[in-house]
C-alpha positions in Angstrom: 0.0 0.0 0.0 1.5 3.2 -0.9 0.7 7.2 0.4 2.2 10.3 -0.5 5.5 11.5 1.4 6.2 14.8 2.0 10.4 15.4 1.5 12.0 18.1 1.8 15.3 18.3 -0.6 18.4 20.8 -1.2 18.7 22.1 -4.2 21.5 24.5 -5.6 25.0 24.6 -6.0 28.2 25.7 -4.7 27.4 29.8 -4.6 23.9 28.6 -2.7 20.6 27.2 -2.6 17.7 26.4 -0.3 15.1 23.8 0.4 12.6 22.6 -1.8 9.6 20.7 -0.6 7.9 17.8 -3.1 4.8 15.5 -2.2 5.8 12.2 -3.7 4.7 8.9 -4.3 6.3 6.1 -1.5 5.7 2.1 -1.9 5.9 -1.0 0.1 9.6 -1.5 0.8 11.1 1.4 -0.6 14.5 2.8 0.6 15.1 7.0 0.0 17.0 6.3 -3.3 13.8 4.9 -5.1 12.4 7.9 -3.7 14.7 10.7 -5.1 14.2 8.4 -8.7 11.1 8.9 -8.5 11.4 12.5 -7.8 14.1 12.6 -10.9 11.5 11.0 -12.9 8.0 12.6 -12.1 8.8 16.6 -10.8 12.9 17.5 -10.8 14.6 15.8 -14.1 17.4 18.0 -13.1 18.2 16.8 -9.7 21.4 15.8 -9.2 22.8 12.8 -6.9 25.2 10.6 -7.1 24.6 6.6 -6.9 25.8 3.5 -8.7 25.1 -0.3 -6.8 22.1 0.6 -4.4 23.7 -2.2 -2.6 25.1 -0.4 0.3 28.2 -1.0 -1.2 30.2 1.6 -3.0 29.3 4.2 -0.9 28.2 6.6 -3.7 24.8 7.7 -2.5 26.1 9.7 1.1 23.9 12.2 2.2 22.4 13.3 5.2 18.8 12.5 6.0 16.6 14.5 8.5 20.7 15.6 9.7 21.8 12.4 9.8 24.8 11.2 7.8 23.3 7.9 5.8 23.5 6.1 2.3 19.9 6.4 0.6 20.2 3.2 -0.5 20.5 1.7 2.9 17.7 4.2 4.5 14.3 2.2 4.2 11.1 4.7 4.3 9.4 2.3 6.8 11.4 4.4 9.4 9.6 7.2 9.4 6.2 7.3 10.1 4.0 8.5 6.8 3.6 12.0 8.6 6.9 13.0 8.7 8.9 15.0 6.4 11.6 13.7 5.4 14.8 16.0 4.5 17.4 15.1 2.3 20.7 17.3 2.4 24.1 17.2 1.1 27.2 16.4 3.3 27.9 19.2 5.4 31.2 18.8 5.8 32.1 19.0 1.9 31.8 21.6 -0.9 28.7 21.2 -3.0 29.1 20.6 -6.6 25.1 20.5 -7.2 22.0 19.6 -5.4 23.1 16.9 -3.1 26.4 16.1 -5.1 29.2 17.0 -3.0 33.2 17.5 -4.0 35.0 14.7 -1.5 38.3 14.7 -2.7 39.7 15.8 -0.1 39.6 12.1 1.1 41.6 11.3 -1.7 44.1 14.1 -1.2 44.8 12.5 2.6 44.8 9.1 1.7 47.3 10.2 -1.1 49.7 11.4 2.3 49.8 8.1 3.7 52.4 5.9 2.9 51.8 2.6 1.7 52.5 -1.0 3.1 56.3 -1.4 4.0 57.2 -4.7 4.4 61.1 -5.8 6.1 63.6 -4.7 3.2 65.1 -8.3 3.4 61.9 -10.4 2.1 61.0 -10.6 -1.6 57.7 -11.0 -2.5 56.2 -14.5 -1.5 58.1 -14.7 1.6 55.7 -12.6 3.9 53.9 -14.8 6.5 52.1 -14.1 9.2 49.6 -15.3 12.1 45.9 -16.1 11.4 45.2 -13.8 14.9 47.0 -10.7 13.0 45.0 -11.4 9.7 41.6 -11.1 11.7 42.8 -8.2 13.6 43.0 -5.6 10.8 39.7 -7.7 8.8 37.2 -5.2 10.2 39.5 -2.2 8.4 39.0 -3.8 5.0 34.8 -3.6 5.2 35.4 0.3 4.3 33.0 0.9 1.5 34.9 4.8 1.7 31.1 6.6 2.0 33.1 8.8 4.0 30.3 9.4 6.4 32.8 9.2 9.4 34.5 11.7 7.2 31.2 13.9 7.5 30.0 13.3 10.6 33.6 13.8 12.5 32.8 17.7 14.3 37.2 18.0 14.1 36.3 19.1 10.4 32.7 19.2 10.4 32.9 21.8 12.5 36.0 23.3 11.9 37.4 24.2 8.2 40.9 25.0 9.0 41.5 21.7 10.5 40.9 20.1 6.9 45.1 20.6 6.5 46.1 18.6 9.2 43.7 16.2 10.5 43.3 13.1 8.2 40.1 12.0 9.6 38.8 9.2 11.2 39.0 7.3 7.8 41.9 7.3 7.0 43.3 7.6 10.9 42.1 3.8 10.2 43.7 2.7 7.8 46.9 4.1 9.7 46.5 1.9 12.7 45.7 -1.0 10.0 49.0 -0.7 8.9 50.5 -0.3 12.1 48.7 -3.6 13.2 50.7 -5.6 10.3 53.3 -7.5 11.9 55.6 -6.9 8.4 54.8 -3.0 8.1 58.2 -1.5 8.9 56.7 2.1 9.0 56.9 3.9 12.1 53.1 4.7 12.0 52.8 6.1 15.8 54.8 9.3 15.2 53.1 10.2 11.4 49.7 9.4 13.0 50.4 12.4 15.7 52.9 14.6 14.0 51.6 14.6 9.9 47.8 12.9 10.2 46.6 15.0 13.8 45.5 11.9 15.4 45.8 14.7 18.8 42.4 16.3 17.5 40.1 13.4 17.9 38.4 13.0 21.1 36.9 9.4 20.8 33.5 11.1 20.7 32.2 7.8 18.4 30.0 9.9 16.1 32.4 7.6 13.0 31.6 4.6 14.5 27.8 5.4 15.1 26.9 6.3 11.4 29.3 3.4 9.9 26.8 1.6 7.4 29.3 -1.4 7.5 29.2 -1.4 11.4 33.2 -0.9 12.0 34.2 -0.3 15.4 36.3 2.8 14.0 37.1 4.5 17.8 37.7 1.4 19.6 39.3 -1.0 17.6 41.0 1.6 15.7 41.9 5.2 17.1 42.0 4.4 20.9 44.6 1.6 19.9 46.7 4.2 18.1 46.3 6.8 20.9 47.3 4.2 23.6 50.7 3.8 21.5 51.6 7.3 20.8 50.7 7.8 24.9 53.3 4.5 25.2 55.7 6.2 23.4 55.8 9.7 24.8 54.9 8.6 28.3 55.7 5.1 29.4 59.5 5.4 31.2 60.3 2.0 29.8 59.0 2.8 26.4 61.1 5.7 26.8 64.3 3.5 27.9 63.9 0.6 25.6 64.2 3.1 22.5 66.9 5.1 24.0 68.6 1.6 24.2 67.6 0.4 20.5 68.9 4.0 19.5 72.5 3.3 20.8 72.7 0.1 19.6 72.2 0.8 15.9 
């Protein structure tokens, strides 16, 4: 049985726009994606968003639904009552290119700054090994579908523009302590996660790990890890004395 939704959508572009409100057609198991089609097909042809599996999988269709950072594709009308409007917004947290198209590559800019895997200088290729335990430790990491809604939601740059240059963001803060976590990454991931990558601004507030569509425990299995070893390092006395030791040695 179907009934007519009231949604409220951005439209506009990067110098500015405003809300638009739309009465539109909602059916039996509908997420918001088939509603925005609909939209596309029936009152706005010109409405721009960006989507490609409506699978919940490549993380194309970020938005932010009644403020909340969310795919459409994974959002199911059911959860909100037929009364309700429903708004449908951009990404705060990135420039708009059009409607609720935003530019996000300022992601790939930062995950351009990290280095890549380092493996021991004296292994060729086909001699790495390592423990099952390690390989299940840094699994979660790899469920990243890069929606970068723990990019939007995260108030460091959310909330603060001119932290954009030296925080790296809870994202990619991840994929820094998955490297650290490989037993053949020769990188000295504590200091560039503090010094380069400003793992100092976050404050473990979880907002990543709340609006994660692929349920990844971002601040605990993640970020407080890497802030427990950057306070091991700059804190623990025999931290401090074991690397004063390895220093003299080489």
């Amino acid at each position: 049985m179907g009934y007519q939704a009231h949604f409220r959508v951005w439209r506009g572009d990067g110098e500015g726009g405003d809300l638009r409100d739309f009465t539109v057609e909602v059916n039996e198991g509908e997420v918001v994606l088939d509603v925005i089609h609909r939209l596309q097909a029936t009152q706005a042809s010109d409405l721009a968003v960006r989507w490609n599996c409506k699978a919940g999988k490549c993380g194309s269709c970020s938005a932010e639904i009644n403020g909340r950072p969310r795919l459409l594709c994974m959002t199911r009308m059911s959860v909100f009552s037929e009364s309700e409007t429903v708004t449908v917004t951009p990404m705060r947290t990135f420039p708009v290119i059009r409607d609720l198209v935003t530019d996000v590559s300022f992601n790939y800019t930062k995950a351009r700054e990290i280095p890549s895997f380092k493996p021991p200088a004296d292994l060729a290729p086909g001699e790495y090994r390592m423990q099952q335990v390690d390989v299940e430790r840094s699994q979660e990491f790899r469920k990243c579908i890069e929606c970068f809604l723990c990019q939007d939601t995260c108030h460091v740059v959310r909330d603060h523009e001119e932290n954009k240059e030296s925080f790296a963001g809870p994202r990619f803060l991840m994929r820094i302590a998955e490297l650290e976590m490989h037993p053949l990454d020769d990188a000295d991931r504590v200091r560039e996660a503090q010094s380069e990558h400003g793992l100092g601004f976050c404050n473990i507030t979880k907002c990543c790990t709340e609006v994660c569509p692929e349920h990844i425990k971002i601040t605990d299995n993640a970020l407080i890890p890497m802030k427990e070893r950057v306070a091991d390092r700059r804190y623990d006395p025999l931290v401090w004395l074991g690397n004063k030791i390895g220093r003299r040695k080489a």
